[in-house]
Structures are given as structure tokens and as C-alpha cells.
C-alpha positions as CSV (number, residue, x, y, z in Angstrom):
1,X,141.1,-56.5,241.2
2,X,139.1,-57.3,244.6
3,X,138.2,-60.9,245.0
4,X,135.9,-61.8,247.5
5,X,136.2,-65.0,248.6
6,X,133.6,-66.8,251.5
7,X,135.6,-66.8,255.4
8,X,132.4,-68.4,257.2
9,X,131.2,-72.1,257.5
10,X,128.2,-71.4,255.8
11,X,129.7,-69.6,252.2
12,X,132.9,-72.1,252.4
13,X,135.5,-71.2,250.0
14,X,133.7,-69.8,246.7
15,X,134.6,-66.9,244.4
16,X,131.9,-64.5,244.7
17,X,133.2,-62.2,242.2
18,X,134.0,-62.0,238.6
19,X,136.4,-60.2,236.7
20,X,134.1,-59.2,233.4
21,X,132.7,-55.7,235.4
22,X,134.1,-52.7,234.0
23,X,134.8,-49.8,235.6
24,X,133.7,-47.2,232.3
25,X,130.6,-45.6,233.5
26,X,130.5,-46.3,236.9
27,X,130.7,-49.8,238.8
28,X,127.3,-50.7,239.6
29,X,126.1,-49.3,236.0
30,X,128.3,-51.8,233.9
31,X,128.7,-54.6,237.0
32,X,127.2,-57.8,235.3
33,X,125.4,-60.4,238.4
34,X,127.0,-63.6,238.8
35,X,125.2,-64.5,242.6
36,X,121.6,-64.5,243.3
37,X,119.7,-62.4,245.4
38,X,119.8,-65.3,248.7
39,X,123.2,-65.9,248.4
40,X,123.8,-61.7,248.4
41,X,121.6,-61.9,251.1
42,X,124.0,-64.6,252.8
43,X,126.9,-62.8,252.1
44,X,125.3,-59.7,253.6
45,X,124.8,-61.6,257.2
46,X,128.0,-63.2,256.9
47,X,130.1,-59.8,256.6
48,X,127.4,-58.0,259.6
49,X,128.3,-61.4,261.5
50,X,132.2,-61.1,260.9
51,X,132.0,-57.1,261.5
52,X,129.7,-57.7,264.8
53,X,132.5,-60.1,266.2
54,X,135.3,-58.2,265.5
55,X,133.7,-55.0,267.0
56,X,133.2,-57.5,270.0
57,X,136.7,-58.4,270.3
58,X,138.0,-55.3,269.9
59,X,135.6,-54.0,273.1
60,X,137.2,-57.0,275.1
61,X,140.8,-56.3,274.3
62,X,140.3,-52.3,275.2
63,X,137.6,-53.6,278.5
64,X,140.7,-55.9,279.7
65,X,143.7,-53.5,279.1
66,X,141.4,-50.4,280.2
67,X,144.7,-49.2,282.3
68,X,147.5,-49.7,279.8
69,X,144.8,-47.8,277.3
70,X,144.5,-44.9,280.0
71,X,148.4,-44.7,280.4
72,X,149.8,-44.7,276.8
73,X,146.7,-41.9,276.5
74,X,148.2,-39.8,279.3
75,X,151.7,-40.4,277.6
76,X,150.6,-39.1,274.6
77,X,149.1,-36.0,275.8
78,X,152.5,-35.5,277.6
79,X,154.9,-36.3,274.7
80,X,152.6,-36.0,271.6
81,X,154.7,-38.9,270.0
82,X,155.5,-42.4,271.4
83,X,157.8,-44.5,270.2
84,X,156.8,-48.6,270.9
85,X,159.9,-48.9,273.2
86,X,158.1,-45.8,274.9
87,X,155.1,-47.0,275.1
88,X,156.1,-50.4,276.5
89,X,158.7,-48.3,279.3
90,X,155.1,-46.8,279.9
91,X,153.2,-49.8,281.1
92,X,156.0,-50.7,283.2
93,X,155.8,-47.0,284.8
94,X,159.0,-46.1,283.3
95,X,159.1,-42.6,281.6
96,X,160.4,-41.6,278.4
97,X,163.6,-39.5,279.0
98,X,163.3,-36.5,276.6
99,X,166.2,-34.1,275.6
100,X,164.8,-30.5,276.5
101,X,167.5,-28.4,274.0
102,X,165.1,-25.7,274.2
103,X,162.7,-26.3,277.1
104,X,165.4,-24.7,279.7
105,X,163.4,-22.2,281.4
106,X,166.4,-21.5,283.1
107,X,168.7,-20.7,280.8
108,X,167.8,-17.1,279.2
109,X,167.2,-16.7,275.6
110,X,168.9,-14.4,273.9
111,X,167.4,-12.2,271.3
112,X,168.0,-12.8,267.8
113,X,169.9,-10.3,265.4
114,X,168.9,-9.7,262.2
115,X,172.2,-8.5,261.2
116,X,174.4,-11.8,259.5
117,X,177.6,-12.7,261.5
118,X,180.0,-12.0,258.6
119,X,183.4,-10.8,259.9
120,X,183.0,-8.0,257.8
121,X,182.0,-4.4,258.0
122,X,179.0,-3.3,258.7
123,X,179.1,-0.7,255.8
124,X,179.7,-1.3,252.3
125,X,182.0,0.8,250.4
126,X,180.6,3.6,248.7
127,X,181.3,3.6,244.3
């Protein structure tokens, strides 16, 4: 069950939403109107309003950390996965230390056998 309630000034704290609509056919085929077309209408510019300034918001926060954004980018490109610690080292220029098990390009590889390591004998007895 979704219950809208108002978050502005103008719709206060209403219940816009009732909970007789059944979901059989469809929602907006069995929905039954309980608001009238000016206050949908208000509730329309009141969510745009609430989406517009969050969307602002959100542009400020990335506008004024444009540099932290740009490093934990570049860090993630790097290392694929960050963990918050990491990230956080990051900003403070510190990078993540990494075990490389099997990014040694020193150490040669060794090809792998397809034969098991049993102990045994290479041959089975014949019946």
C-alpha cells in the first residue's frame, strides 16, 4: 500500500490516497477518484517543485565537490571496486594498497597440467 501524503506548505499534511482501488484489471481501470482535478493539479506542481529542487541540490553538491567526484572516478577506473575507507584514503591522496597474487609480471607462470597430481601411476592396470 503507497500512501501519499502532502510534504509542501501549500498541500499540509492530507491523505491523498485511498485504499478501496484494486489492482484486478489494471490500476487506473478500477482506481476510484477521491481528489479533484485542482488539487491533482496542485499535487502535480508540488512533486515538479520538490523534483526541480532536489535536482538543484544534487547539481550543487557534485558543482562544490567537482574534485573529490573526479578522484573517486579515477579510482574506480583504477581498482573497479572502492571500498568507503578507500574512497575516503582517496580524497586524502592516499592509495588503496592492493594484494597483486597474480599481477606479478615478474614471476613466470607456469603452465598448467591437465594430468591430476595423484601419487599414483600414470597407467591403470590392465583386467
Amino acid at each position: 500500500m503507497i500512501t501519499e501524503w502532502g510534504m509542501s506548505e501549500k498541500l499540509g499534511r492530507l491523505r491523498y490516497n485511498s485504499d478501496s482501488e484494486e489492482v484486478f484489471l489494471g490500476h487506473s481501470v478500477a482506481q476510484s477518484k477521491n481528489l479533484s482535478d485542482s488539487t491533482a493539479k496542485l499535487i502535480d506542481e508540488e512533486v515538479r517543485s520538490l523534483a526541480e529542487e532536489a535536482e538543484n541540490n544534487c547539481r550543487k553538491i557534485l558543482q562544490d565537490n567537482i574534485e573529490e567526484l573526479h578522484i573517486v572516478a579515477k579510482g574506480l577506473l583504477e581498482y573497479e571496486t572502492l571500498s568507503g575507507d578507500e574512497i575516503k584514503d582517496l580524497i586524502k591522496g592516499i592509495k588503496p594498497t592492493r594484494d597483486d597474487f597474480d599481477n606479478d609480471i615478474n614471476t613466470p607462470k607456469k603452465p598448467a597440467t591437465s594430468v591430476p597430481k595423484t601419487g599414483g601411476s600414470a597407467t591403470a592396470p590392465a583386467n
